[in-house]
C-alpha positions as CSV (number, residue, x, y, z in Angstrom):
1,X,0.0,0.0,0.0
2,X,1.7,3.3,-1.1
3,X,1.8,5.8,1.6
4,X,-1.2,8.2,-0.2
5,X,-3.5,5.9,0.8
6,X,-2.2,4.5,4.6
7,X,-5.3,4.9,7.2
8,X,-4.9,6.5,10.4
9,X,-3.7,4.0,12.9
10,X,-1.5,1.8,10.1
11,X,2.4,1.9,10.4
12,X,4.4,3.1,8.3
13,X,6.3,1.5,5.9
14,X,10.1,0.6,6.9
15,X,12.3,3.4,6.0
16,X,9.6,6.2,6.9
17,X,8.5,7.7,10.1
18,X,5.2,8.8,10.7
19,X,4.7,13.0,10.4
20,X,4.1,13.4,14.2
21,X,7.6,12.0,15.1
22,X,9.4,14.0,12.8
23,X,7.5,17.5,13.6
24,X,8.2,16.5,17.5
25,X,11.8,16.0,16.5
26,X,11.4,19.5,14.7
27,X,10.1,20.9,17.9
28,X,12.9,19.6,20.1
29,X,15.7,21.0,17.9
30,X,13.9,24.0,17.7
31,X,13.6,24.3,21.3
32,X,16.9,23.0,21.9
33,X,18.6,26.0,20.0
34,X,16.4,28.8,21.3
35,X,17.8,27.6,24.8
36,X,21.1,27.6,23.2
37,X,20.9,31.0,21.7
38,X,19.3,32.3,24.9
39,X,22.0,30.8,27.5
40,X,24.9,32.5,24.3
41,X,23.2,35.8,24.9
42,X,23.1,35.5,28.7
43,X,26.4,34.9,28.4
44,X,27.0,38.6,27.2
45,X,24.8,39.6,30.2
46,X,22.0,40.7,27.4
47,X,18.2,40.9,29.1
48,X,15.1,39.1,28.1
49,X,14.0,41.8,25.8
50,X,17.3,42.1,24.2
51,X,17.9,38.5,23.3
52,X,14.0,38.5,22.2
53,X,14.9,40.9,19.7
54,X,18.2,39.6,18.7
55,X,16.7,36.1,18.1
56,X,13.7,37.5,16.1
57,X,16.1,39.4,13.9
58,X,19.1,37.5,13.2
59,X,17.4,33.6,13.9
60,X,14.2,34.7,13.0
61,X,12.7,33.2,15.9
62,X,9.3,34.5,17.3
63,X,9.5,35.9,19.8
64,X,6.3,33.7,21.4
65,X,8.3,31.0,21.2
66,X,11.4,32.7,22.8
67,X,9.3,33.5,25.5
68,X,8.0,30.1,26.3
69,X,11.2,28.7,26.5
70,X,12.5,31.7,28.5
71,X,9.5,30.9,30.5
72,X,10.2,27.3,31.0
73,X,14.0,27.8,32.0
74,X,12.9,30.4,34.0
75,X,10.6,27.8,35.8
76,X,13.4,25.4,36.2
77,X,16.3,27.6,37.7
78,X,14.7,29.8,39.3
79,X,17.9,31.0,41.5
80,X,19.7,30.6,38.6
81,X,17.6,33.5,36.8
82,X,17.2,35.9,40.5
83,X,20.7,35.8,40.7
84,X,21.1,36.6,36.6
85,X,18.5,39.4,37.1
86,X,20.9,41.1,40.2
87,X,24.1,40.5,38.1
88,X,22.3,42.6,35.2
89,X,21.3,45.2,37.9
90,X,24.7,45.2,39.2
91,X,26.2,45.5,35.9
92,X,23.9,48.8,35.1
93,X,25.0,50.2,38.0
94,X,28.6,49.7,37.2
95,X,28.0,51.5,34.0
96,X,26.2,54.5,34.9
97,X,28.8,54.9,37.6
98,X,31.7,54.2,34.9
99,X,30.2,57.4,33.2
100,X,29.3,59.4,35.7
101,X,33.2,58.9,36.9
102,X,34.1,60.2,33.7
103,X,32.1,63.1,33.6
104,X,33.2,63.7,37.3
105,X,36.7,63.2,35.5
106,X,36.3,66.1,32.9
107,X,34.3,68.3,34.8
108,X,37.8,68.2,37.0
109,X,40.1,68.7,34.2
110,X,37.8,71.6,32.8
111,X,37.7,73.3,35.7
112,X,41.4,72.8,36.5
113,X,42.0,74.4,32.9
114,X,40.0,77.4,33.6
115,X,42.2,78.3,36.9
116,X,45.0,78.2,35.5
């Protein structure tokens, strides 16, 4: 029997697997890689939103399903992701004092320059 005209319920002939195992294996790769891609742009200390956007635009990734898996990590290490969230605090803060220290800096040279 060619495989046009299999019934529901019949297996399928040697050599081919039936369409719901592949699309699961579909979905397990594709899952598999957003988490990949998320955990490489954690690694760069990115937020949520930011690797959103970054896998929507250069994976072309929705960002539904980004979410869900974000979700679902999220679910699973959830001291993992409390701790990510202060380290991404802690490295805003470390930024905006960065500047601020360099404005403090040429304020100080300016005004040094204008004694003188």
């Amino acid at each position: 029997m060619s495989s046009s005209t299999k019934r529901k319920g019949e297996v399928p002939e040697e050599g081919q697997q039936p369409a719901t195992k592949k699309t699961t294996d579909e979905k397990i790769k594709t899952i598999t890689k957003i988490k990949e891609l998320i955990q490489v742009g954690m690694s760069k200390y990115m937020t949520q939103a930011e690797i959103i956007s970054a896998l929507k635009h250069q994976h072309q990734i929705k960002p539904s399903d980004t979410c869900l898996v974000w979700r679902k990590l999220e679910e699973q290490n959830k001291d993992f992701f409390f701790s990510y969230g202060v380290r991404l605090r802690l490295k805003d803060q470390v930024a905006a004092f960065n500047y601020l220290s360099g404005q403090h800096r040429a304020l100080a040279v300016k005004l040094r320059g204008d004694e003188a």
